[in-house]
C-alpha beads as a LAMMPS data file, in Angstrom:
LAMMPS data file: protein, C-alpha beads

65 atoms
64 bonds

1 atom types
1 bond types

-500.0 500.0 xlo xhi
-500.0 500.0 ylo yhi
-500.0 500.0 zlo zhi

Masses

1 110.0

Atoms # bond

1 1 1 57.820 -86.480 302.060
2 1 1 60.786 -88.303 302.974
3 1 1 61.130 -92.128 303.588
4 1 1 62.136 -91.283 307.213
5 1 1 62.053 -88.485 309.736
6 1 1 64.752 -85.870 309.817
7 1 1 67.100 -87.164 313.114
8 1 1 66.450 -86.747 316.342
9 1 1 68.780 -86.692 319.379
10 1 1 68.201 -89.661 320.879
11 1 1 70.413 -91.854 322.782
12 1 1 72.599 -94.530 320.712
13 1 1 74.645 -97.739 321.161
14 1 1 77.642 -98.826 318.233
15 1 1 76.991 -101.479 315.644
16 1 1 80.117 -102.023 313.568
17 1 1 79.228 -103.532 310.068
18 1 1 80.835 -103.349 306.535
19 1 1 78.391 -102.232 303.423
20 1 1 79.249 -101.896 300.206
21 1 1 81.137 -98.582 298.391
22 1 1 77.746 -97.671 296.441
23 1 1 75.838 -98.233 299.704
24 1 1 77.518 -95.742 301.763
25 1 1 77.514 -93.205 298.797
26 1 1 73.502 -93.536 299.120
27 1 1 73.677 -93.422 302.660
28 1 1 75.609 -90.405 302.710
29 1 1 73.885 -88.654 300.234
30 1 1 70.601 -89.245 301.942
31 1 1 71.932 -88.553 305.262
32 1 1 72.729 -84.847 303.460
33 1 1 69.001 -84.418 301.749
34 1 1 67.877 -84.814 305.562
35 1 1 70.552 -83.148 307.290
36 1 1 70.693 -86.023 309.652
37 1 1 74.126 -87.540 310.735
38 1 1 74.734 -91.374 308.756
39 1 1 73.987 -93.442 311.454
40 1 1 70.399 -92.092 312.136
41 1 1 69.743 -92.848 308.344
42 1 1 71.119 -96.670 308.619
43 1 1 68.948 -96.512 311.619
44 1 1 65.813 -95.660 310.349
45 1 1 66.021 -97.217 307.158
46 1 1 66.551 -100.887 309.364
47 1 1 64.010 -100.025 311.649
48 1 1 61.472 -99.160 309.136
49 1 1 62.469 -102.147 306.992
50 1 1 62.122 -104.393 309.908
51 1 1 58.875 -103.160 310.981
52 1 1 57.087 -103.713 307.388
53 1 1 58.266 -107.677 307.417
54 1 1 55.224 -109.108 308.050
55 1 1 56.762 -112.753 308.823
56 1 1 58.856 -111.337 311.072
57 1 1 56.042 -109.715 313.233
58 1 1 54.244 -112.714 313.126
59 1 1 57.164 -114.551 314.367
60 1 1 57.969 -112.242 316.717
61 1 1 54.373 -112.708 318.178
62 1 1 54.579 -116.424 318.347
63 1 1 57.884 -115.808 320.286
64 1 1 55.945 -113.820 322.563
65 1 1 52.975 -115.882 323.406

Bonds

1 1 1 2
2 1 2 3
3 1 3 4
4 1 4 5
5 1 5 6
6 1 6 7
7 1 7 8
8 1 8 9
9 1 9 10
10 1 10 11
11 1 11 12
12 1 12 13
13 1 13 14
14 1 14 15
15 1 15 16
16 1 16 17
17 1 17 18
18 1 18 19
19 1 19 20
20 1 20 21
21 1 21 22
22 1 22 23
23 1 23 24
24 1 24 25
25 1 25 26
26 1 26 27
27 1 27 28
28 1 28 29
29 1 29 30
30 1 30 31
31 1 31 32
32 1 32 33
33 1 33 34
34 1 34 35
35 1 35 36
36 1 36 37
37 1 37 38
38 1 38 39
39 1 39 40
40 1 40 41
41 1 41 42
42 1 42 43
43 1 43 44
44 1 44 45
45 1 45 46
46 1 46 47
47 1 47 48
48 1 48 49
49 1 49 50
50 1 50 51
51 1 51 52
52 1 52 53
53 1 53 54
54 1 54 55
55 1 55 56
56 1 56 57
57 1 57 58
58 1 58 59
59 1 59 60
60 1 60 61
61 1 61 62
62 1 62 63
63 1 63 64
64 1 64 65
């Protein structure tokens, strides 16, 4: 199974970053092995990444109480 879910077609907003050359190879290839457009893979992968940081929920949570 995958890391993440083949793309959806939901809604998006633009994020302009730089990455490195060997980065965007990745990305690209993976993007391909899911048939999924690049910026659904960047996506997930941040989204996913953000959601396992355990500090960062807990902060989050502080925030929020």
């Amino acid at each position: 199974m995958p890391f993440i879910e083949p793309q959806d077609r939901t809604e998006r907003e633009e994020l302009k970053f730089k990455i490195r050359p060997e980065v965007i190879s990745l990305v690209e290839e993976y993007s391909q092995f899911l048939n999924s457009e690049q910026w659904y893979v960047v996506q997930e992968v941040l989204r996913k990444s953000i959601e396992a940081d355990k500090e960062f929920r807990k902060h989050r949570d502080q925030k929020a109480a």
